[in-house]
MDTraj code that builds the backbone (N, CA, C; nanometers):
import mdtraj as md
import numpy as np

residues = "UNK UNK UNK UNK UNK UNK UNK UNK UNK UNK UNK UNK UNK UNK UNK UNK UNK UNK UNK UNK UNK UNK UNK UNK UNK UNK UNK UNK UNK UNK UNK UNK UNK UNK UNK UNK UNK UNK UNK UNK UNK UNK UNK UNK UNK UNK UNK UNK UNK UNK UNK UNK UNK UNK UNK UNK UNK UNK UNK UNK UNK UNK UNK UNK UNK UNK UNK UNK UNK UNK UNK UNK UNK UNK UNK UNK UNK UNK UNK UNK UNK UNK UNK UNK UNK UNK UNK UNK UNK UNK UNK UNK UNK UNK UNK UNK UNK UNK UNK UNK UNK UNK UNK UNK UNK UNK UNK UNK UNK UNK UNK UNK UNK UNK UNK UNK UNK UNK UNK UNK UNK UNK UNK UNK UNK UNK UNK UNK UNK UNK UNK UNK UNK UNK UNK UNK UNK UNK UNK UNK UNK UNK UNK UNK UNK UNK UNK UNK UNK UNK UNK UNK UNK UNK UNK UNK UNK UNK UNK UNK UNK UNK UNK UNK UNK UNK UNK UNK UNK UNK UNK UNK UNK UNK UNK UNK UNK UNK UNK UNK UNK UNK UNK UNK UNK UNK UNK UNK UNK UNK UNK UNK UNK UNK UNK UNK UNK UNK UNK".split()
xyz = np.array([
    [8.6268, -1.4944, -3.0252],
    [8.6435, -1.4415, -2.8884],
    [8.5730, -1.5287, -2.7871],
    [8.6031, -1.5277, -2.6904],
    [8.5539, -1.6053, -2.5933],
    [8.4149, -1.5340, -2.4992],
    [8.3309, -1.6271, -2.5236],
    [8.1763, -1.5360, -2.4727],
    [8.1749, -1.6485, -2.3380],
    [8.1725, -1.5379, -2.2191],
    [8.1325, -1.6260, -2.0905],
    [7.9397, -1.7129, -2.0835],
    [7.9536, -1.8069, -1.9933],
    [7.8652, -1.9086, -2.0143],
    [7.8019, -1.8119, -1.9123],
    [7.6607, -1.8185, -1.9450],
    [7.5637, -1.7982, -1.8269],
    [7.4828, -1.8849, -1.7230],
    [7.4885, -1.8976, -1.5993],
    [7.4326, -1.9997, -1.5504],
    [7.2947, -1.9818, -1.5271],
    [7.1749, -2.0408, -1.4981],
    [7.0604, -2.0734, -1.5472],
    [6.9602, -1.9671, -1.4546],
    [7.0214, -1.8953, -1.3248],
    [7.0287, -1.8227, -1.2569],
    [7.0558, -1.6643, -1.2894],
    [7.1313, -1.6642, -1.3698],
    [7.1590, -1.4981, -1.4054],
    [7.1086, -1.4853, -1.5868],
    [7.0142, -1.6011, -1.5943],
    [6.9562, -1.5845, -1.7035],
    [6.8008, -1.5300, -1.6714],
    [6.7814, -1.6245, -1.5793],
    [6.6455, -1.5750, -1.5234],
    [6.6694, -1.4561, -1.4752],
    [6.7815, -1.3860, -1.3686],
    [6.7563, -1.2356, -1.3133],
    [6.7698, -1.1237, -1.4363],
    [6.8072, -1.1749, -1.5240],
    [6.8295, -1.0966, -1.7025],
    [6.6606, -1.0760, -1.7450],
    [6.6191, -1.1981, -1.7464],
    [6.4855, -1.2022, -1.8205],
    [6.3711, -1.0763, -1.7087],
    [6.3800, -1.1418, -1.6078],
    [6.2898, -1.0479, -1.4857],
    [6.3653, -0.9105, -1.5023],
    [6.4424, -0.9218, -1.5312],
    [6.4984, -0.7350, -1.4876],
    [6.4494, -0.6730, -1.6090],
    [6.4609, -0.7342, -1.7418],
    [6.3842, -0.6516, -1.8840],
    [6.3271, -0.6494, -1.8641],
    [6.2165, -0.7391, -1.8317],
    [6.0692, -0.7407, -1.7844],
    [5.9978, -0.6122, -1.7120],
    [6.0589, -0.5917, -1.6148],
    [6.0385, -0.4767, -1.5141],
    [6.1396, -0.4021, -1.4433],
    [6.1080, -0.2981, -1.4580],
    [6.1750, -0.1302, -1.3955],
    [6.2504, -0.2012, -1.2790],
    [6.3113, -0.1113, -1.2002],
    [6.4053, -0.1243, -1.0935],
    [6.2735, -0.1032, -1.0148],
    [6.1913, -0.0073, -0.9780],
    [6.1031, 0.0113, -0.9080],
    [5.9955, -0.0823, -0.8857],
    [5.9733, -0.1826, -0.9993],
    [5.8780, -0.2512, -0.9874],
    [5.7556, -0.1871, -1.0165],
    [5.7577, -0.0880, -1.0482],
    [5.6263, 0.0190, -1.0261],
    [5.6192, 0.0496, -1.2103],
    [5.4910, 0.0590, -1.2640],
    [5.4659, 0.1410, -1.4170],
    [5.5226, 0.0785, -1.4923],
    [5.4929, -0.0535, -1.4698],
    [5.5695, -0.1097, -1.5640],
    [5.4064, -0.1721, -1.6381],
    [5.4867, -0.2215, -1.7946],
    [5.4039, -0.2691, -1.8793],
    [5.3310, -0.4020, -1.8375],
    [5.4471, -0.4630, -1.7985],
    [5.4448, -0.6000, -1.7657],
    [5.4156, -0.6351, -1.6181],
    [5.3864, -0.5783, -1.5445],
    [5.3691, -0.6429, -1.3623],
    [5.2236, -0.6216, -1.3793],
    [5.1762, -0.7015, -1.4292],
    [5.0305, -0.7160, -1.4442],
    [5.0278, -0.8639, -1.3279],
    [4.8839, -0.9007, -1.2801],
    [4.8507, -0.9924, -1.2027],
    [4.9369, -1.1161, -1.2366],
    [5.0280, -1.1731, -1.1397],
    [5.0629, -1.3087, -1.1626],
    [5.2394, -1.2925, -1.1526],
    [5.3198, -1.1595, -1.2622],
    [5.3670, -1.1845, -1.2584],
    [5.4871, -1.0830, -1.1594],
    [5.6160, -1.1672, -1.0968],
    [5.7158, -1.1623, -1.0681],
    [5.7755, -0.9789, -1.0489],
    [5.7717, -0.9226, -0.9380],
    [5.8161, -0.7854, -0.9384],
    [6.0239, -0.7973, -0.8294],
    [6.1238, -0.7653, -0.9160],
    [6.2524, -0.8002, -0.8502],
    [6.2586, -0.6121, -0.7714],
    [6.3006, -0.6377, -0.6396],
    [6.2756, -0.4968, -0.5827],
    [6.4876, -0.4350, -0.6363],
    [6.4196, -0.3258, -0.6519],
    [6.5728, -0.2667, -0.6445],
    [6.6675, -0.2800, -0.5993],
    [6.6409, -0.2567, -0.4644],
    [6.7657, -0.2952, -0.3768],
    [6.8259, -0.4294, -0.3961],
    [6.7487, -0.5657, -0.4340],
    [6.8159, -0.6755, -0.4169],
    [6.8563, -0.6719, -0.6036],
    [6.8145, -0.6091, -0.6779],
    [6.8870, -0.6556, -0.8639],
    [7.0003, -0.5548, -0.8319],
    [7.0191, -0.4536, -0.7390],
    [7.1688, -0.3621, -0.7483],
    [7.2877, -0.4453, -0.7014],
    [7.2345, -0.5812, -0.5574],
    [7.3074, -0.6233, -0.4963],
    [7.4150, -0.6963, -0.6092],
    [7.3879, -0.7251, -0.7085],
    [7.4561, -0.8387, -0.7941],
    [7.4858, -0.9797, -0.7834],
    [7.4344, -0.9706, -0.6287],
    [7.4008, -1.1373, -0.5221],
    [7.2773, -1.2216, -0.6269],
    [7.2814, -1.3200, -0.6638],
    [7.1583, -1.3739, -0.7150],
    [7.1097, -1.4357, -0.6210],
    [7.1998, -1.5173, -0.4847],
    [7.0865, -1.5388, -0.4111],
    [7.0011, -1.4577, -0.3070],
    [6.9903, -1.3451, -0.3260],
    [6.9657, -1.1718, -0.2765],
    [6.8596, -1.1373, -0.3573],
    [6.8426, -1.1988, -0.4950],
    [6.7042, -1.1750, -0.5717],
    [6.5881, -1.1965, -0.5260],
    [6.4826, -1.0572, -0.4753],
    [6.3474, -1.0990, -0.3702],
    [6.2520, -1.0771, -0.4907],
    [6.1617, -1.1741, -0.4944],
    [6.1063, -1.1986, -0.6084],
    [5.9244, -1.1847, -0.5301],
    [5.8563, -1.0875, -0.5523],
    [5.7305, -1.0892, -0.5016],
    [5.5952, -1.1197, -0.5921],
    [5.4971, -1.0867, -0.5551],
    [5.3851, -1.1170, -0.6271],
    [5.2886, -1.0073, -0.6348],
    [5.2073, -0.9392, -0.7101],
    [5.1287, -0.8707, -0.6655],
    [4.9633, -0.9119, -0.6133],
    [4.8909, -0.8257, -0.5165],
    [4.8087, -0.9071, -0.4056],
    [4.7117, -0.9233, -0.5462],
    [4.6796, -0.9004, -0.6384],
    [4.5716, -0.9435, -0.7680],
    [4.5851, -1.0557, -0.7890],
    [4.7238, -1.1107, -0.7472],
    [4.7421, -1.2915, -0.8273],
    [4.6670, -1.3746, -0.7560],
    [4.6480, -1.3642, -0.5340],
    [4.5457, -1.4036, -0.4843],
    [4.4163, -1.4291, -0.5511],
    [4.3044, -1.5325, -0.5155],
    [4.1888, -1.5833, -0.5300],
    [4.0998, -1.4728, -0.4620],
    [4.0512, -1.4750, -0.4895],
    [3.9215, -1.3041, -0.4420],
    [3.8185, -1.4241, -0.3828],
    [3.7586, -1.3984, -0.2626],
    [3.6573, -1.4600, -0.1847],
    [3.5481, -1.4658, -0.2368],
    [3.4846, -1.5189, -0.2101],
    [3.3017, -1.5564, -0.2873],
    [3.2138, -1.4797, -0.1891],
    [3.1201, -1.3644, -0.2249],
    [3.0481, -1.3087, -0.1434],
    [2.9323, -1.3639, -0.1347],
    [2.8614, -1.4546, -0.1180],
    [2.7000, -1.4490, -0.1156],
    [2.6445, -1.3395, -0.1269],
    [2.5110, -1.3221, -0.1987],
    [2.4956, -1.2004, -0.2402],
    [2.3378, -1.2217, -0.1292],
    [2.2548, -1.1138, -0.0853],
    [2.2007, -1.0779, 0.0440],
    [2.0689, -1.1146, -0.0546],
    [1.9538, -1.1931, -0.0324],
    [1.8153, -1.2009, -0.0798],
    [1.7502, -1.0910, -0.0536],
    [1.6897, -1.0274, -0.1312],
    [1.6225, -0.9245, -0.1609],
    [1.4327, -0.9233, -0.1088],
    [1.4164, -0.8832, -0.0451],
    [1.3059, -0.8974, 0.0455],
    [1.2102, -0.8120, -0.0177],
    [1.0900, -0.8963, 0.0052],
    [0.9677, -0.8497, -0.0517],
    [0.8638, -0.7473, 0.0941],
    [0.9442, -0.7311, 0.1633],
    [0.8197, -0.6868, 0.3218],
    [0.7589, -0.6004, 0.2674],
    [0.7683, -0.4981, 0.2107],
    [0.7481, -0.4061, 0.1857],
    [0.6084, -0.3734, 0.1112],
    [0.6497, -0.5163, -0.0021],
    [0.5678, -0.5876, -0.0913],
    [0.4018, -0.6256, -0.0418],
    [0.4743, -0.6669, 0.0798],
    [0.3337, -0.7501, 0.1363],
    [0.2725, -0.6416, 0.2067],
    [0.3732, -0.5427, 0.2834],
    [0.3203, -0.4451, 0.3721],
    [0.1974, -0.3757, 0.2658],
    [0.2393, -0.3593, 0.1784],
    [0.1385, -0.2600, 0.0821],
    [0.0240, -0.3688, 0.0161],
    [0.0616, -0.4690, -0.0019],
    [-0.0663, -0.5807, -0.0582],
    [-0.1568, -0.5951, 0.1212],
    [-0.1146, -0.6089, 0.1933],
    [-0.2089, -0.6499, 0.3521],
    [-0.2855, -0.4970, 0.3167],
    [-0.2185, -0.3558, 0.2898],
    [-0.2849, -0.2635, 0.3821],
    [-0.4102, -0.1957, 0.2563],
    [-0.3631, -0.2280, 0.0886],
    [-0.4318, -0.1842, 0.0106],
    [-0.5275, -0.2749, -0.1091],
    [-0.5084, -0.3903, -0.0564],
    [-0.5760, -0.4791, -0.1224],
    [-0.6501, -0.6012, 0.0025],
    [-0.5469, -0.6873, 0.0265],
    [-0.6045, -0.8287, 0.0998],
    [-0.7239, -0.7676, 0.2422],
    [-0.6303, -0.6458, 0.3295],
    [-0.7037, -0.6378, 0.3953],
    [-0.7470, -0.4612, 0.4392],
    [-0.7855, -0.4252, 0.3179],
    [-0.8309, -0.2887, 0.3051],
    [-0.9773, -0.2508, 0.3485],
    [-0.9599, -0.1599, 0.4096],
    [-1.1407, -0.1013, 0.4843],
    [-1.1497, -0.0966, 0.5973],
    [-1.2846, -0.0512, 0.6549],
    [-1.2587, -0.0010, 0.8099],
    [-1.3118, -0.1235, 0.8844],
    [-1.3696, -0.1919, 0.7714],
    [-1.3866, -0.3356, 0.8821],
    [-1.2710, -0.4699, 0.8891],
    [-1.1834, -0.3913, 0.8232],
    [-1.0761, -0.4918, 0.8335],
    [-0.9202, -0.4148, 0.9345],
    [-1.0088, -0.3259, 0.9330],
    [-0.9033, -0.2121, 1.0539],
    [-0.7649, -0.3081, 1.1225],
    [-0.8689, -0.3342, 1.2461],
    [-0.7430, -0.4417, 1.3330],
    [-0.7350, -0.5603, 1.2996],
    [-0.7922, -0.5851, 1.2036],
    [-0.6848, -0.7284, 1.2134],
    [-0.5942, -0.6509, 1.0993],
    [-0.5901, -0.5659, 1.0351],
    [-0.4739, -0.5386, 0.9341],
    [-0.3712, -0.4543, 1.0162],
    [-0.4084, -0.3848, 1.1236],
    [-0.3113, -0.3473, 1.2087],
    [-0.2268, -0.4377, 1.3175],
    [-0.3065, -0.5511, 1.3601],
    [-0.2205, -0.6318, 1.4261],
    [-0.1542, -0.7533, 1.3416],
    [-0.1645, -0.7632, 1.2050],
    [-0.0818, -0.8297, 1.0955],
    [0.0384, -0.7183, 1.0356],
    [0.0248, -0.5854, 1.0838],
    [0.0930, -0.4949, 0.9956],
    [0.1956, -0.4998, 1.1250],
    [0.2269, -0.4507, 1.2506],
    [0.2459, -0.5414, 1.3245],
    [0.3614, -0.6337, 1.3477],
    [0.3017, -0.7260, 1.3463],
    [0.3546, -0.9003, 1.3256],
    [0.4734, -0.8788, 1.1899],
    [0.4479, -0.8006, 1.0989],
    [0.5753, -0.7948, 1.0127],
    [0.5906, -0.6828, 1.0226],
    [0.6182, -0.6154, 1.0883],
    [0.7418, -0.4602, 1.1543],
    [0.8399, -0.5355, 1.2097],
    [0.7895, -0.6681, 1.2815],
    [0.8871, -0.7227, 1.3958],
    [0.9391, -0.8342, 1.3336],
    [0.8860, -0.9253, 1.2779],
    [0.9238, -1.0379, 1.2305],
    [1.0673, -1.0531, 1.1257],
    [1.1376, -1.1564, 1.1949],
    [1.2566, -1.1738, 1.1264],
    [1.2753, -1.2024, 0.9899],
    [1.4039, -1.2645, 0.9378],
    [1.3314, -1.2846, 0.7280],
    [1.3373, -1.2016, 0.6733],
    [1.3316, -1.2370, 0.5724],
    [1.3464, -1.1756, 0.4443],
    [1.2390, -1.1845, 0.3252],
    [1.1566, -1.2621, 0.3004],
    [1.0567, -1.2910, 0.2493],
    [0.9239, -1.3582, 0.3305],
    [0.8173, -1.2915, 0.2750],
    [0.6782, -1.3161, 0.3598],
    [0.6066, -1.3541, 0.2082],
    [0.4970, -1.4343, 0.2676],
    [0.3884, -1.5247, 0.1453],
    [0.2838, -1.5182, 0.2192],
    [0.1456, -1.4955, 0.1534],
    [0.0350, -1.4477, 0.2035],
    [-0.0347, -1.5848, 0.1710],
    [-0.1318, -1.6495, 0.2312],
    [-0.2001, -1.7398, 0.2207],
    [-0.3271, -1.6860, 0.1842],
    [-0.4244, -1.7818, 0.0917],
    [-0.5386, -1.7511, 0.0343],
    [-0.6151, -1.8454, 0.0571],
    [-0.7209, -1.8443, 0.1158],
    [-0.8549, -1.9231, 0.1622],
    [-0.9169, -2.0088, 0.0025],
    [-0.8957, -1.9389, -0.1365],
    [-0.8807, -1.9878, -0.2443],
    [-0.8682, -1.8891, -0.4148],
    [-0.8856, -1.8967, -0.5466],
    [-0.8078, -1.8268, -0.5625],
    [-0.9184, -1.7187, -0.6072],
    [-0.9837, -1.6595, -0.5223],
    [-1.0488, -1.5599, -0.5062],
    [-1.0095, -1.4744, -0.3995],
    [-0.9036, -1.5186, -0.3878],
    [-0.8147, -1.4348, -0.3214],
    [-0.8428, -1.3363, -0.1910],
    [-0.8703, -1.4449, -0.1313],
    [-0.9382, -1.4248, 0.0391],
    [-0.8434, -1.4185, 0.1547],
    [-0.8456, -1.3647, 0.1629],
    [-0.6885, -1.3302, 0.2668],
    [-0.7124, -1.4146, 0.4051],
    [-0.6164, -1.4908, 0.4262],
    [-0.5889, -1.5907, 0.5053],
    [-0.5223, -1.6102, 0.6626],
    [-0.3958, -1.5899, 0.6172],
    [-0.3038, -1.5518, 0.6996],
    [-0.1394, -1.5191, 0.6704],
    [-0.0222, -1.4497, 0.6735],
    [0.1065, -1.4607, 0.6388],
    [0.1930, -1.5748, 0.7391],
    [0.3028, -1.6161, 0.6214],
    [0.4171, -1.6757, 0.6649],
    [0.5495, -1.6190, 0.6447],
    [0.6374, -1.6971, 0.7121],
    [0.7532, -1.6548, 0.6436],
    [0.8979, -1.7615, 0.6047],
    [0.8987, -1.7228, 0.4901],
    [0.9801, -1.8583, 0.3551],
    [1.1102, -1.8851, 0.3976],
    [1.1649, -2.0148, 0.4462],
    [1.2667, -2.0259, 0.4983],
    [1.3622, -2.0733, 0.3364],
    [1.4590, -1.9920, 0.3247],
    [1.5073, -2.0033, 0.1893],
    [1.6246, -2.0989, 0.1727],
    [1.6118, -2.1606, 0.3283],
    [1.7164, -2.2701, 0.2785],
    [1.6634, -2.4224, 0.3150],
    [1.5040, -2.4526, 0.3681],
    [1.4620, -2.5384, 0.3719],
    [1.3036, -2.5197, 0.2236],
    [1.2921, -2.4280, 0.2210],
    [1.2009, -2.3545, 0.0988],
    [1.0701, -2.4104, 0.1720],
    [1.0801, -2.3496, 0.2704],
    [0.8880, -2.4363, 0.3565],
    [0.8426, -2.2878, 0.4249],
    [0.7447, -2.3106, 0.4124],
    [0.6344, -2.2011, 0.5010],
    [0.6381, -2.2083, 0.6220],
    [0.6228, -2.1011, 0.7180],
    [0.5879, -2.1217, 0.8597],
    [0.4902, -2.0127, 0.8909],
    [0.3575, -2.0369, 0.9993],
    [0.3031, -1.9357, 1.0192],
    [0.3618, -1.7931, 1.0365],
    [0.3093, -1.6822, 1.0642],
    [0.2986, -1.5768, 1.1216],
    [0.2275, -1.5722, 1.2251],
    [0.1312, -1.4971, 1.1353],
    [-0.0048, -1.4128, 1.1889],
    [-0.1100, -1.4775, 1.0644],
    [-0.2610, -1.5267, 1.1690],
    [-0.3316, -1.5633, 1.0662],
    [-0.3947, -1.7497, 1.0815],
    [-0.4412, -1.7525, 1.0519],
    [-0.5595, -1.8550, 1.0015],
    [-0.5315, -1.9876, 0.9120],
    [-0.4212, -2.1239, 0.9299],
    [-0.3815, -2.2070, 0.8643],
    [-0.3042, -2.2411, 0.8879],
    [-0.2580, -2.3737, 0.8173],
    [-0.1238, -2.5048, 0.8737],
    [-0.0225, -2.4104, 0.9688],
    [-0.0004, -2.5143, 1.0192],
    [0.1878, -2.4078, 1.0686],
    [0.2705, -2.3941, 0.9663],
    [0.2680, -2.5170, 0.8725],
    [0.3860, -2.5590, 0.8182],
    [0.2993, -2.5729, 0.6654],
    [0.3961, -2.4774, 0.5812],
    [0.3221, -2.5269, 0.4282],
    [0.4735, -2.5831, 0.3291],
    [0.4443, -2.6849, 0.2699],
    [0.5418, -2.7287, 0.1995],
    [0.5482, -2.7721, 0.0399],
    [0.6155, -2.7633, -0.0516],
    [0.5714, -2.7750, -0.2053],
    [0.4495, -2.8185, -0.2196],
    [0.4541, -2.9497, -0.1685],
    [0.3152, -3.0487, -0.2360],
    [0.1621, -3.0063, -0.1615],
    [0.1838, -2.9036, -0.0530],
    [0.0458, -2.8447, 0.0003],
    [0.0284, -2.7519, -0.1399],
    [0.0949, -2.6765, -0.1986],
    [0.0705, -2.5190, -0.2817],
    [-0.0180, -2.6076, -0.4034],
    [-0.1544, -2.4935, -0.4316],
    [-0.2037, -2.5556, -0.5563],
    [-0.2040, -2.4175, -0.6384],
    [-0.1868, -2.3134, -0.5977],
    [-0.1388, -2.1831, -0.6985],
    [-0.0826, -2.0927, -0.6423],
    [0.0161, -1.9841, -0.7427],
    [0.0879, -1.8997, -0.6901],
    [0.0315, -1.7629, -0.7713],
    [0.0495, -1.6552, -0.6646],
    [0.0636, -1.5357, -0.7417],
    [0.1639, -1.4371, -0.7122],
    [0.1508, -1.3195, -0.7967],
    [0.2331, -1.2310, -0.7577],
    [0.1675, -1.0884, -0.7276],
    [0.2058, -0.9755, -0.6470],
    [0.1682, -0.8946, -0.6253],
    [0.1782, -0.7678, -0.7068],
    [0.1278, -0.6830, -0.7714],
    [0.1565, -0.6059, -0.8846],
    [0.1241, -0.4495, -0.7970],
    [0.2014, -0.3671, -0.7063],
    [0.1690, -0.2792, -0.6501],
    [0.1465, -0.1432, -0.6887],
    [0.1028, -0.1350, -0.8486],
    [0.0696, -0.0131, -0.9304],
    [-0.0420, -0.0673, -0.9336],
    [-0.1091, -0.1697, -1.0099],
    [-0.2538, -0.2048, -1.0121],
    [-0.3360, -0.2603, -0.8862],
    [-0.2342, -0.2972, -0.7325],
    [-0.2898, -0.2854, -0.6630],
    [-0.3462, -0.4391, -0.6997],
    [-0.3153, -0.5477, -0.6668],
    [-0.3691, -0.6541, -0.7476],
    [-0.2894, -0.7736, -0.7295],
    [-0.3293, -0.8975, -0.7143],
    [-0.2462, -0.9903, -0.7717],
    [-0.2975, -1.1023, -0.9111],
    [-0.2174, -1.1360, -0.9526],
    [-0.1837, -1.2317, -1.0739],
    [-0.1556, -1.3123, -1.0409],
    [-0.2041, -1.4283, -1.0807],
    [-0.1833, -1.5881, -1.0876],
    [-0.0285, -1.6200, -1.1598],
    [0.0899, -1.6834, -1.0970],
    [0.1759, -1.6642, -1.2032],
    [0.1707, -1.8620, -1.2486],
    [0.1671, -1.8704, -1.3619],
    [0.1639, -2.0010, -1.4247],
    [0.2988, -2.0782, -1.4350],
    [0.4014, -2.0031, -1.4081],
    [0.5776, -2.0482, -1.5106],
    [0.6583, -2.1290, -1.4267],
    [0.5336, -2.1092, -1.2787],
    [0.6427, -2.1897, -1.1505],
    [0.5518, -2.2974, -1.0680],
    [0.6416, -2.4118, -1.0138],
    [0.5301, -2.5341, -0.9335],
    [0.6031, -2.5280, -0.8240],
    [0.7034, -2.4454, -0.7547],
    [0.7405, -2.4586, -0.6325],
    [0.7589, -2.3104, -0.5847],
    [0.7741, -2.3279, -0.4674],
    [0.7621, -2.2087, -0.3607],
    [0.9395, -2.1233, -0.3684],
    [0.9135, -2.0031, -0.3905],
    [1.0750, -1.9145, -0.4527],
    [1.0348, -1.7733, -0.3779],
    [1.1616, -1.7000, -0.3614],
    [1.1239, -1.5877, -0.3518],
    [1.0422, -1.5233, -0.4631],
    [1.0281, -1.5140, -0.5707],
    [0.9445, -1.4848, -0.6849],
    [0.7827, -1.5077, -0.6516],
    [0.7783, -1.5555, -0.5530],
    [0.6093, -1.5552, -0.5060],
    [0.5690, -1.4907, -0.3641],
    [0.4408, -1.4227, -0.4197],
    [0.3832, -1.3200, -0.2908],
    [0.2681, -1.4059, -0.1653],
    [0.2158, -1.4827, -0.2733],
    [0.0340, -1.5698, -0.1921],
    [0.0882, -1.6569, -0.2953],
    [-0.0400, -1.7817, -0.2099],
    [-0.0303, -1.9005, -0.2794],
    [-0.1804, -1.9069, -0.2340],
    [-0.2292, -2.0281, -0.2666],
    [-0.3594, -2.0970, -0.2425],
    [-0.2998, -2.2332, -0.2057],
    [-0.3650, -2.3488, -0.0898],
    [-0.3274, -2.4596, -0.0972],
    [-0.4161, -2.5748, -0.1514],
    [-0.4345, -2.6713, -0.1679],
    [-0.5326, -2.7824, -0.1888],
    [-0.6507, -2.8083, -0.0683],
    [-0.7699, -2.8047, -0.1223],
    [-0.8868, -2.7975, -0.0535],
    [-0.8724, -2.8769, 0.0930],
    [-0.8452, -3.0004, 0.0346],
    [-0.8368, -3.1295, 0.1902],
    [-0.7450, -3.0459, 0.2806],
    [-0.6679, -2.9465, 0.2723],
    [-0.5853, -2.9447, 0.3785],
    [-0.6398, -2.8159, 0.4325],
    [-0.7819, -2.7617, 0.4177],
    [-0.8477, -2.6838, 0.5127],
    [-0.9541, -2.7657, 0.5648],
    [-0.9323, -2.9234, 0.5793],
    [-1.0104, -2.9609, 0.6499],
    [-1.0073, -2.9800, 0.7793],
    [-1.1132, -3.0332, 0.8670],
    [-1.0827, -3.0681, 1.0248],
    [-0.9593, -3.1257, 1.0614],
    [-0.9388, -3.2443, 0.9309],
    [-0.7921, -3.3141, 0.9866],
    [-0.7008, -3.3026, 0.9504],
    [-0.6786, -3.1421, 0.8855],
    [-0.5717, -3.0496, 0.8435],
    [-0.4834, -3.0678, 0.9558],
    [-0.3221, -3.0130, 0.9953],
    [-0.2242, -3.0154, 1.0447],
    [-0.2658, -2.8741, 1.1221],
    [-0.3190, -2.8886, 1.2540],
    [-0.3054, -2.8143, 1.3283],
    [-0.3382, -2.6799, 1.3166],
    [-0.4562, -2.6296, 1.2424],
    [-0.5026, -2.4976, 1.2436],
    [-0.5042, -2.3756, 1.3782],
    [-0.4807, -2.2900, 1.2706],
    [-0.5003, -2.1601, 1.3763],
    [-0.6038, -2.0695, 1.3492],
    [-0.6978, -2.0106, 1.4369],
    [-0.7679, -1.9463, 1.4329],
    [-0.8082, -1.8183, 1.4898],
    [-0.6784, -1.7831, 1.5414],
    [-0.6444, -1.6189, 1.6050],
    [-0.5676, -1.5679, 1.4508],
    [-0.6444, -1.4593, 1.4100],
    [-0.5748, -1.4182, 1.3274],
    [-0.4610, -1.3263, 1.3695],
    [-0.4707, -1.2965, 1.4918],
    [-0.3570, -1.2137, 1.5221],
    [-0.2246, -1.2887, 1.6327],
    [-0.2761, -1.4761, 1.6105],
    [-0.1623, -1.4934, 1.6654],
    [-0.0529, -1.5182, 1.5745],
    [0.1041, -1.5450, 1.6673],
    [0.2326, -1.5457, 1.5939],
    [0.2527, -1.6923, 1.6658],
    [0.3355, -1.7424, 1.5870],
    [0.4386, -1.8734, 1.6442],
    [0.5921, -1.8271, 1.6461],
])
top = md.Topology()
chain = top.add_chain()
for i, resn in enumerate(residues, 1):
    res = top.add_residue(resn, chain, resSeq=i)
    for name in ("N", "CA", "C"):
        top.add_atom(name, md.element.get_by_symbol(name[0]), res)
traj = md.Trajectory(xyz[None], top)
């Protein structure tokens, strides 16, 4: 018997139509990527009438940056119950408490006179140049890797900080640092000595 030829066109609208429902909808197969033929155009019997869509999953999904997670809070409770706790440390812990209600950022680093942990002055960590800048407080304007000679972290159940050993550069993962002796000298970079000024 004579079997008509199919042209390469009503082979493909054969294959897509098993594939998926008239509706396009509940089907097994219209998973991300592939090919949904709408009803109206597989009834037409037109092949060039075949509307062939995509579903929006086959798109590239955007890259969110995800938001740095801020320690203020961190420091708010290390300034008010450790670094600068008592009634003789009253105002200057109120006009540093203060200075970070208002201050922009996302992460603050406490400076240490050394690692006896002498409260200094705060900065705040620019996370895309990774450098210090004053606040409020007593030291450089500007602190940068090769000033830091230790880091700690703040532990706000014991009320305390820890020396952390595992890191040699400045991260959000650090609360205080200590810097190298020479650079609390006279011909240090521009000291400050209002503890309650800001830059």
């Amino acid at each position: 018997p004579y079997a008509p030829r199919l042209s390469s066109t009503s082979i493909l609208i054969i294959t897509c139509t098993a594939l998926h429902r008239l509706s396009g909808a509940d089907s097994a197969y219209s998973g991300p990527g592939l090919p949904v033929i709408s009803s109206a155009a597989s009834s037409s019997g037109d092949p060039s009438n075949q509307l062939v869509s995509f579903s929006a999953s086959s798109h590239p999904r955007l890259f969110v940056k995800p938001k740095a997670k801020s320690n203020r809070m961190v420091i708010v409770n290390a300034i008010g119950h450790c670094c600068l706790a008592g009634a003789v440390n009253e105002p200057v812990k109120l006009s540093t408490l203060k200075e970070l209600a208002s201050a922009p950022g996302t992460h603050f680093i406490i400076l240490f006179r050394d690692s006896r942990c002498q409260y200094r002055s705060v900065y705040t960590f620019d996370l895309e140049t990774e450098e210090l800048h004053i606040l409020c407080g007593s030291g450089p304007r500007k602190v940068t890797h090769d000033m830091v000679d230790k880091f700690f972290k703040y532990n706000c159940g014991s009320k305390s900080f820890s020396q952390i050993t595992s890191t040699k550069h400045l991260s959000p993962v650090v609360d205080a640092i200590t810097i190298h002796g020479h650079f609390w000298g006279k011909s240090a970079t521009l000291l400050l000595s209002n503890p309650g000024h800001r830059r």
